[in-house]
DOZAPA-629032 format. One record per residue: chain; x, y, z of N, C-alpha, C in turn. Coordinates in steps of 0.05 Angstrom, whole numbers, plus 5000, padded with zeros to 4 digits. Example, Ala and Ser with C-alpha at 12.3 -4.5 7.8 and 13.67 -1.06 7.14 Angstrom:
2
kette_npx_npy_npz_capx_capy_capz_cpx_cpy_cpz
A_5264_4886_5156_5246_4910_5156_5264_4934_5156
A_5257_4955_5142_5273_4979_5143_5258_5001_5157
% end
This chain:
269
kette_npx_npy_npz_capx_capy_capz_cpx_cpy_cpz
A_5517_7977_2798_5540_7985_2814_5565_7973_2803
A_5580_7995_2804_5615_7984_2793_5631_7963_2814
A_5640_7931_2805_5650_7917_2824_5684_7918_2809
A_5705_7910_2823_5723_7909_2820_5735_7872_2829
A_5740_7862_2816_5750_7837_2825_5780_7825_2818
A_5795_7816_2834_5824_7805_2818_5819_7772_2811
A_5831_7774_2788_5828_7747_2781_5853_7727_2786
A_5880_7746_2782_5910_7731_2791_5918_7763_2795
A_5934_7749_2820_5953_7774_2827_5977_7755_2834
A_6001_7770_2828_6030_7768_2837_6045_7773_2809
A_6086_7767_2820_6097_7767_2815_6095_7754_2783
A_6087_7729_2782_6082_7709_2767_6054_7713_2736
A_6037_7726_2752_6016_7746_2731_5989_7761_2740
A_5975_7768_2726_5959_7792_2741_5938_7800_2717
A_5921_7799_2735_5890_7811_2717_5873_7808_2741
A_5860_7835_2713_5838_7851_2739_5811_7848_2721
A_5785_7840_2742_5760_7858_2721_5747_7881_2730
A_5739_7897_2712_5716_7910_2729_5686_7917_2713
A_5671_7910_2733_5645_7903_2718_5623_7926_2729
A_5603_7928_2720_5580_7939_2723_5548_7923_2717
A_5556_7893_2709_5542_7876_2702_5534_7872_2674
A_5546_7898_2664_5546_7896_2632_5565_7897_2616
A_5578_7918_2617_5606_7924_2616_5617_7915_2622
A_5647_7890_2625_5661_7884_2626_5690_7887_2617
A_5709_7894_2637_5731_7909_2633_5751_7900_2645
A_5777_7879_2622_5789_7866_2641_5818_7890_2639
A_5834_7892_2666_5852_7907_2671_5876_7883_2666
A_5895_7890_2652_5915_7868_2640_5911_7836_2638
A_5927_7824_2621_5916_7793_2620_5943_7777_2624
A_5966_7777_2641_5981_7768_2650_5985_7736_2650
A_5970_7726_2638_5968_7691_2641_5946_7674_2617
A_5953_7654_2607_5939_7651_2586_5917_7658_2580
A_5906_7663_2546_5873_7671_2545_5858_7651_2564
A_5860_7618_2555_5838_7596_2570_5843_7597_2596
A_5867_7608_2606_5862_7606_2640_5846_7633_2651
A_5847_7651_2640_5834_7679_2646_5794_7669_2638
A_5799_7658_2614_5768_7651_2610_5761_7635_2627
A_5773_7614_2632_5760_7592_2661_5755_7607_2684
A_5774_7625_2688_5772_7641_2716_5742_7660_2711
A_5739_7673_2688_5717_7695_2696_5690_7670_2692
A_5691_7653_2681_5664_7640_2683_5645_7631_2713
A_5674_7638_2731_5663_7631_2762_5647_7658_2774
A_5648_7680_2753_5632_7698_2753_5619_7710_2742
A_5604_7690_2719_5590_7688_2700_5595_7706_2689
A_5618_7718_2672_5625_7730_2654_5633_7709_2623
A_5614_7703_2606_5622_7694_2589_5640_7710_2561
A_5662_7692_2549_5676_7704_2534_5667_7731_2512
A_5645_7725_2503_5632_7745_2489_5617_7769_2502
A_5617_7768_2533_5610_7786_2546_5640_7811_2551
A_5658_7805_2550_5688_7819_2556_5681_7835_2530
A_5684_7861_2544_5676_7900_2524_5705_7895_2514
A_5726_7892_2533_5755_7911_2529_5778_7903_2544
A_5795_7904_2534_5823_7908_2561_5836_7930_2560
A_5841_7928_2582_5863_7958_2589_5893_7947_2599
A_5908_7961_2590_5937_7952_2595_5960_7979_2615
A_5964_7969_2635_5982_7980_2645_6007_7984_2635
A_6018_7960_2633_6043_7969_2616_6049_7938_2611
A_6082_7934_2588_6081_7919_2575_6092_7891_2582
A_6104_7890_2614_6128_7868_2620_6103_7841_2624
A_6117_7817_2613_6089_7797_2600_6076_7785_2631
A_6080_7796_2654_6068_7781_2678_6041_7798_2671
A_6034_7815_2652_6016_7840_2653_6000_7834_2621
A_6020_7824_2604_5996_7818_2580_6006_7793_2557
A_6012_7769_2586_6029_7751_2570_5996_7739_2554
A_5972_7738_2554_5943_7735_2546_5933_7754_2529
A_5942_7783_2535_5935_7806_2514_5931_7802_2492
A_5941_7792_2468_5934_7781_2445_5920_7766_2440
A_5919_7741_2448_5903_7719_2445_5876_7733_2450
A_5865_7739_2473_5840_7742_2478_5833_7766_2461
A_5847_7785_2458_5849_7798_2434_5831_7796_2408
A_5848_7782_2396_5844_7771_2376_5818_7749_2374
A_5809_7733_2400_5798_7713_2394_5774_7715_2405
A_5769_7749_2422_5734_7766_2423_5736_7788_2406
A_5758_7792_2382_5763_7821_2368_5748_7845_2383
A_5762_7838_2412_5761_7863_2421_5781_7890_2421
A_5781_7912_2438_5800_7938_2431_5814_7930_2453
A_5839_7943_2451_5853_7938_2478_5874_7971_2471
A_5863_7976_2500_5870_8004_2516_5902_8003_2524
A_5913_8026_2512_5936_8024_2535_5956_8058_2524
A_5978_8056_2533_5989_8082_2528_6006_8087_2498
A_6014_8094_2480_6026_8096_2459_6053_8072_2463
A_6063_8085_2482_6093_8071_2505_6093_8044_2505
A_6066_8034_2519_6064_8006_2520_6051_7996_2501
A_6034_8014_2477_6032_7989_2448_6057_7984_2445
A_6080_8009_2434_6101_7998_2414_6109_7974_2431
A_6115_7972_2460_6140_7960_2481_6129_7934_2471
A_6097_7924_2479_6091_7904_2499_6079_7881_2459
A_6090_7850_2466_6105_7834_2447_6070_7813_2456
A_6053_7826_2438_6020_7807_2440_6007_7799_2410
A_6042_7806_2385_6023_7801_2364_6009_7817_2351
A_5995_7812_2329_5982_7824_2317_5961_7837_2325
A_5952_7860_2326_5924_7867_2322_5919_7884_2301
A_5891_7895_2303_5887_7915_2275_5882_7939_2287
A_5889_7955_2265_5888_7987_2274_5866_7995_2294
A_5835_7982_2284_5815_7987_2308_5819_7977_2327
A_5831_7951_2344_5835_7957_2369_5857_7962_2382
A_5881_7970_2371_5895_7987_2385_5889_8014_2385
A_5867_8017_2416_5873_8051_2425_5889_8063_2442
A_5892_8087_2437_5912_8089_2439_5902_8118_2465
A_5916_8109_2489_5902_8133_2522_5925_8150_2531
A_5923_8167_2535_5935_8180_2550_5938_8193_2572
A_5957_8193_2593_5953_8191_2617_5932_8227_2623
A_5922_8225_2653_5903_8242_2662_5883_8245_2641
A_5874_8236_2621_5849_8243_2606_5836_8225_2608
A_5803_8234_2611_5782_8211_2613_5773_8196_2588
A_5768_8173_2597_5762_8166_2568_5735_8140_2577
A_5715_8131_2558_5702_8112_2576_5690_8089_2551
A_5684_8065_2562_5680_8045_2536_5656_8033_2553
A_5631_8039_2543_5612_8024_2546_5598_8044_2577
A_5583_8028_2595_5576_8052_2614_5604_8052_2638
A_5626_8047_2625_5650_8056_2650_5671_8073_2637
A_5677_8093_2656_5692_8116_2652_5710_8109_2663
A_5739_8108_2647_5763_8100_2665_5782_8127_2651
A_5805_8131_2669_5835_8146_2671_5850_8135_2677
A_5875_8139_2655_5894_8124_2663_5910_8147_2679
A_5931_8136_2690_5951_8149_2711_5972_8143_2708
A_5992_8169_2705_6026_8157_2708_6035_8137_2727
A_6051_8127_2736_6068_8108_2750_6096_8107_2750
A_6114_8111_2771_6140_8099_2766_6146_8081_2767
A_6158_8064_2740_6157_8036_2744_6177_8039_2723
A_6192_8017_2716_6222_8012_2693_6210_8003_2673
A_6185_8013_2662_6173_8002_2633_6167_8027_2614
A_6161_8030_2591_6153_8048_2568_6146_8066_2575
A_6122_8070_2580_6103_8086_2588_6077_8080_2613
A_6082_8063_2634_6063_8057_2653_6048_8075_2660
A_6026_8058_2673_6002_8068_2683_5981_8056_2695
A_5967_8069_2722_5953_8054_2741_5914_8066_2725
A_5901_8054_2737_5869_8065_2723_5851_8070_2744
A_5836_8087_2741_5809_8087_2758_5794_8089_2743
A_5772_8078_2754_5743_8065_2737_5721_8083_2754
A_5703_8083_2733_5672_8097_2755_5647_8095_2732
A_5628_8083_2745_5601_8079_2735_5586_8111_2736
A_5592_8131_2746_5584_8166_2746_5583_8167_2780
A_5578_8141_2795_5575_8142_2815_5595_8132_2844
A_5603_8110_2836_5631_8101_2849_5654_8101_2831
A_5680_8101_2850_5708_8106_2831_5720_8076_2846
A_5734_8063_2824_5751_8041_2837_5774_8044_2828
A_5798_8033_2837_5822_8040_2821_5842_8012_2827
A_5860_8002_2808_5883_7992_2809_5910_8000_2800
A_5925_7996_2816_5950_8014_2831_5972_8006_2839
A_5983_7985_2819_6009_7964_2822_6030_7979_2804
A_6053_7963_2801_6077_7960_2798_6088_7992_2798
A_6086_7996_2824_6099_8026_2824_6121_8027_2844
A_6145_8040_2839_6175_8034_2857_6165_8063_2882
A_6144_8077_2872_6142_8096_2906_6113_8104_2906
A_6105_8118_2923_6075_8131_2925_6089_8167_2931
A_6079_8180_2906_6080_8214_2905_6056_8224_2917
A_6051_8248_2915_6023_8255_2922_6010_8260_2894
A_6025_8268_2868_6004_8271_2850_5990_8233_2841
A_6008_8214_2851_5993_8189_2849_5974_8186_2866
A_5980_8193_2888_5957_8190_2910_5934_8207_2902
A_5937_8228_2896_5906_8235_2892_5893_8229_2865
A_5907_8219_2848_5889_8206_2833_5879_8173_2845
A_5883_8163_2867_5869_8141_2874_5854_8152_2904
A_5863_8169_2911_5836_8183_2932_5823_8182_2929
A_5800_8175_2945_5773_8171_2940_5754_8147_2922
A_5776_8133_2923_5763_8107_2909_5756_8089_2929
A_5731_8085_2925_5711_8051_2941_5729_8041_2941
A_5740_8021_2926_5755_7997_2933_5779_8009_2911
A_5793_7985_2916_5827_7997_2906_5840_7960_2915
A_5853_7953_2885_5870_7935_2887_5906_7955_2893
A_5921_7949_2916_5933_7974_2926_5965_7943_2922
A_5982_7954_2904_6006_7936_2913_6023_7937_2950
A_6023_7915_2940_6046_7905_2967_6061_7885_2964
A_6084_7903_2953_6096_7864_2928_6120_7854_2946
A_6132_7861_2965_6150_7850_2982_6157_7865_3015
A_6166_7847_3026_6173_7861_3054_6204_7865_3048
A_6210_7883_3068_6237_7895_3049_6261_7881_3065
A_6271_7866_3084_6280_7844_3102_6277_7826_3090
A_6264_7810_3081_6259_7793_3065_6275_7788_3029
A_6270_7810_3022_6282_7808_2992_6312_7817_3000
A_6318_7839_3010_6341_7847_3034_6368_7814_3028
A_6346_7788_3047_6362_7769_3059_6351_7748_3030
A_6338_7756_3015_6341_7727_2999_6349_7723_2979
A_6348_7706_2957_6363_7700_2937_6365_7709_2914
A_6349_7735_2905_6349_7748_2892_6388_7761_2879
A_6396_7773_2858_6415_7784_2854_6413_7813_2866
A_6439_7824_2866_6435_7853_2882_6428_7865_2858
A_6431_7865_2837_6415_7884_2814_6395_7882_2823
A_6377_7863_2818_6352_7859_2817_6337_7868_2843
A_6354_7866_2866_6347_7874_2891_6346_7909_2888
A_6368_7916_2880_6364_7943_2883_6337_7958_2862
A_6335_7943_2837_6315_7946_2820_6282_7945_2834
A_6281_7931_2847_6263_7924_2865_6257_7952_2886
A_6269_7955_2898_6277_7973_2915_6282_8000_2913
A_6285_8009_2884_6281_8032_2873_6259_8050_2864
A_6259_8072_2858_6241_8091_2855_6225_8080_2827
A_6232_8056_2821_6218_8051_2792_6216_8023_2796
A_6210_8018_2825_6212_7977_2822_6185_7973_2824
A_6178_7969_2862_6154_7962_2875_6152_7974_2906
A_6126_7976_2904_6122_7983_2933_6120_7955_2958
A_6135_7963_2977_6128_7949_3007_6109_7949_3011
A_6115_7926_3034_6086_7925_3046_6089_7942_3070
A_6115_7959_3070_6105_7991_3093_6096_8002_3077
A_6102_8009_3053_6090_8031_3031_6064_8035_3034
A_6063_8009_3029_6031_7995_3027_6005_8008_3049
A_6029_7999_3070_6016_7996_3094_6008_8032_3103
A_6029_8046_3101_6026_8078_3097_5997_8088_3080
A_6001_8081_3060_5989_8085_3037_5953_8077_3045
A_5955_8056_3051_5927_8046_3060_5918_8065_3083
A_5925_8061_3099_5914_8077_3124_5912_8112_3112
A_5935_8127_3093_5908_8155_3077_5895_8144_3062
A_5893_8130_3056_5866_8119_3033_5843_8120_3051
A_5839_8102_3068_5821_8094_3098_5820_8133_3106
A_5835_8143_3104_5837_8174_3120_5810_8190_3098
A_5814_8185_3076_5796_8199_3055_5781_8188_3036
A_5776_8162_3058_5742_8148_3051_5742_8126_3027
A_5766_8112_3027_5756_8084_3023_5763_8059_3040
A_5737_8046_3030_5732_8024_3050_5739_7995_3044
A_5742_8003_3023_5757_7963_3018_5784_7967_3002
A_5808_7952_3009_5833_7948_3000_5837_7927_3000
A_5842_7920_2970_5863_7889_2961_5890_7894_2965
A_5910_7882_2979_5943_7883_2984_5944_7863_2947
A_5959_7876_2934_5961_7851_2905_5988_7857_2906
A_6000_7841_2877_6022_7842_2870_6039_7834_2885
A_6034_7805_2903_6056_7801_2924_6075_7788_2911
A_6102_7783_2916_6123_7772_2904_6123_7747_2919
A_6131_7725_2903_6123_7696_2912_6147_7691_2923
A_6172_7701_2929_6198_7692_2938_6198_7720_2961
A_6197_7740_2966_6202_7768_2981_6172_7773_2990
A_6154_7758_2997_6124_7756_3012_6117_7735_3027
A_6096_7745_3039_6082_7729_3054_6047_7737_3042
A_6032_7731_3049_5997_7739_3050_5999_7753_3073
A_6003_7734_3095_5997_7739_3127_6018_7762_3146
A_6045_7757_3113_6063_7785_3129_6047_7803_3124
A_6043_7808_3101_6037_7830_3080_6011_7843_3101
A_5985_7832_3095_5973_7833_3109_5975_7848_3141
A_5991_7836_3155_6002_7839_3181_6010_7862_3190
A_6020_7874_3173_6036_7904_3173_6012_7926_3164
A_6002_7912_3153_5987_7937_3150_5957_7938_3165
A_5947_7917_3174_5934_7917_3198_5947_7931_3230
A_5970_7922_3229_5987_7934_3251_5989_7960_3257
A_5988_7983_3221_5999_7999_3220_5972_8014_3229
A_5955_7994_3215_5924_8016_3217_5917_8021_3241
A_5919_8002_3268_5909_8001_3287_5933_8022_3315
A_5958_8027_3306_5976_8051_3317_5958_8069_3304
A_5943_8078_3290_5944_8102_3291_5908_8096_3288
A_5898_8086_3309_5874_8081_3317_5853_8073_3291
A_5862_8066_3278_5841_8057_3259_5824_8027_3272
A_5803_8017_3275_5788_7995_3285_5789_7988_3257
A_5809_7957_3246_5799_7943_3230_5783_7925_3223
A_5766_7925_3246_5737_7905_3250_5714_7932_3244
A_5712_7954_3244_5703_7972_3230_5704_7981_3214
A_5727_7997_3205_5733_8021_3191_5738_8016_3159
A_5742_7986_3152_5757_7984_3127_5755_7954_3121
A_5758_7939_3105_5757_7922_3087_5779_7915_3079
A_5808_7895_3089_5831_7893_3086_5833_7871_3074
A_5845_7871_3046_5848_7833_3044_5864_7823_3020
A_5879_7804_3018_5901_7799_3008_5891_7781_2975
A_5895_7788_2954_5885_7781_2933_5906_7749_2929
A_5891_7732_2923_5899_7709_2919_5915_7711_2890
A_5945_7694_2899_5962_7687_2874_5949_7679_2847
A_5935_7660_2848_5927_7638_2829_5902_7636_2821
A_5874_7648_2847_5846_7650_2831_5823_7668_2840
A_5808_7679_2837_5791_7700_2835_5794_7708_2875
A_5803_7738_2867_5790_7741_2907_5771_7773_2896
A_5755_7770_2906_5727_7792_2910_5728_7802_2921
A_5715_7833_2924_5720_7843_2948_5702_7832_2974
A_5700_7833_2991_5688_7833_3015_5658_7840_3010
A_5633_7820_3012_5607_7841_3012_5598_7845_3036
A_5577_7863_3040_5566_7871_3069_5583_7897_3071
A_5602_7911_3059_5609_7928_3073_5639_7931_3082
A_5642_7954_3105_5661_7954_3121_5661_7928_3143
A_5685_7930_3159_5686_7912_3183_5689_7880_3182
A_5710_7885_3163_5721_7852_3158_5755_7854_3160
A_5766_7843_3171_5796_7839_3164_5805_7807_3146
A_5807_7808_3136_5810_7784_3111_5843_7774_3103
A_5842_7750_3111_5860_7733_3094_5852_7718_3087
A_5876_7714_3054_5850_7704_3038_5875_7690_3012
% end
């Protein structure tokens, strides 16, 4: 069975794995090689077990590690034409830069992943869904809106790391510059945690059952806001989140998993 796990999420850096128990597939490496290797060993993923990485795009909270680990399992590392040239990881060799393109399937080992456009202020971005032939998982950050041709490429995914990188009152009133605020805030920054919170509850509408809130911003967040709102939102429009869904806030700094047993957990975490 395909698991999805975050290893770091936020503002600060971000990596994802997704496994099948054999396959191993880390989704960007945002933070040193040895801190990414200490982290997967708490899930007995040893370094020589890592197939591949996949890269969303190139800004270094996303592949400030991409190289190193690179280079030092000579593995391939996935990503869009856009984000080879952009994203600054060093050398590699012609075999593992491949090279994906968005809506086409492509799969390395027994996992089938797609990449997906994104609006975001980088090269060429892109979000992924993964599937063993039998479950779809997907991660779905640094995007400034939710369209419907994004949404249905993450419909129908089991679990889903789903951004929620700021409350919008919050970055609004804080110390951020107004560039950067409006950058934020734009059709190419990040999603809220109303976005979020919208967004989750059709996801929950067309059958998935576990959501990670990631990508929180460590100055324009909370866990417990983040969280908050979109528990709030689910339960106006009668969703039971002690039933229906699997809600839970992916930790800044070290591995959060999804929920086992199922539906019918609300999680902070």
């Amino acid at each position: 069975m395909i698991e999805l796990h975050s290893i770091i999420s936020g503002s600060s850096g971000n990596c994802s794995l997704v496994t099948d128990g054999e396959t191993n597939i880390l989704i960007d490496c945002g933070s040193s090689g040895k801190r990414i290797l200490n982290s997967l060993q708490q899930l007995d993923v040893a370094p020589e077990d890592i197939s591949a990485i996949v890269v969303t795009h190139e800004h270094t909270d996303h592949t400030k590690g991409v190289g190193v680990l690179a280079r030092k399992l000579k593995i391939p590392v996935f990503a869009t034409a856009g984000t080879h040239s952009a994203m600054e990881v060093g050398k590699l060799t012609d075999e593992q830069c491949r090279i994906v393109t968005a809506d086409t399937q492509y799969s390395f080992g027994n996992i089938g992943f797609t990449p997906f456009s994104i609006p975001h202020d980088a090269a060429e971005p892109c979000g992924y869904t993964f599937t063993d032939g039998e479950t779809k998982v997907a991660v779905a950050t640094d995007m400034g809106c939710m369209t419907k041709d994004l949404f249905s490429h993450i419909s129908g995914s089991k679990s889903i790391i789903l951004e929620s990188n700021h409350d919008i009152e919050m970055l609004k009133v804080g110390p951020y510059p107004y560039k950067l605020k409006r950058r934020i805030l734009g059709n190419y920054g990040h999603l809220s945690n109303r976005i979020a919170a919208i967004t989750t509850l059709r996801l929950i509408q067309t059958g998935t059952e576990h959501i990670m809130l990631g990508h929180l911003s460590e100055h324009n967040n909370m866990p417990g806001l983040a969280l908050l709102e979109t528990t709030n939102h689910l339960r106006k429009h009668d969703v039971d989140v002690d039933r229906d869904a699997t809600i839970q806030v992916a930790d800044r700094y070290k591995i959060t998993s999804f929920s086992k047993g199922g539906t019918g957990k609300c999680i902070y975490q």
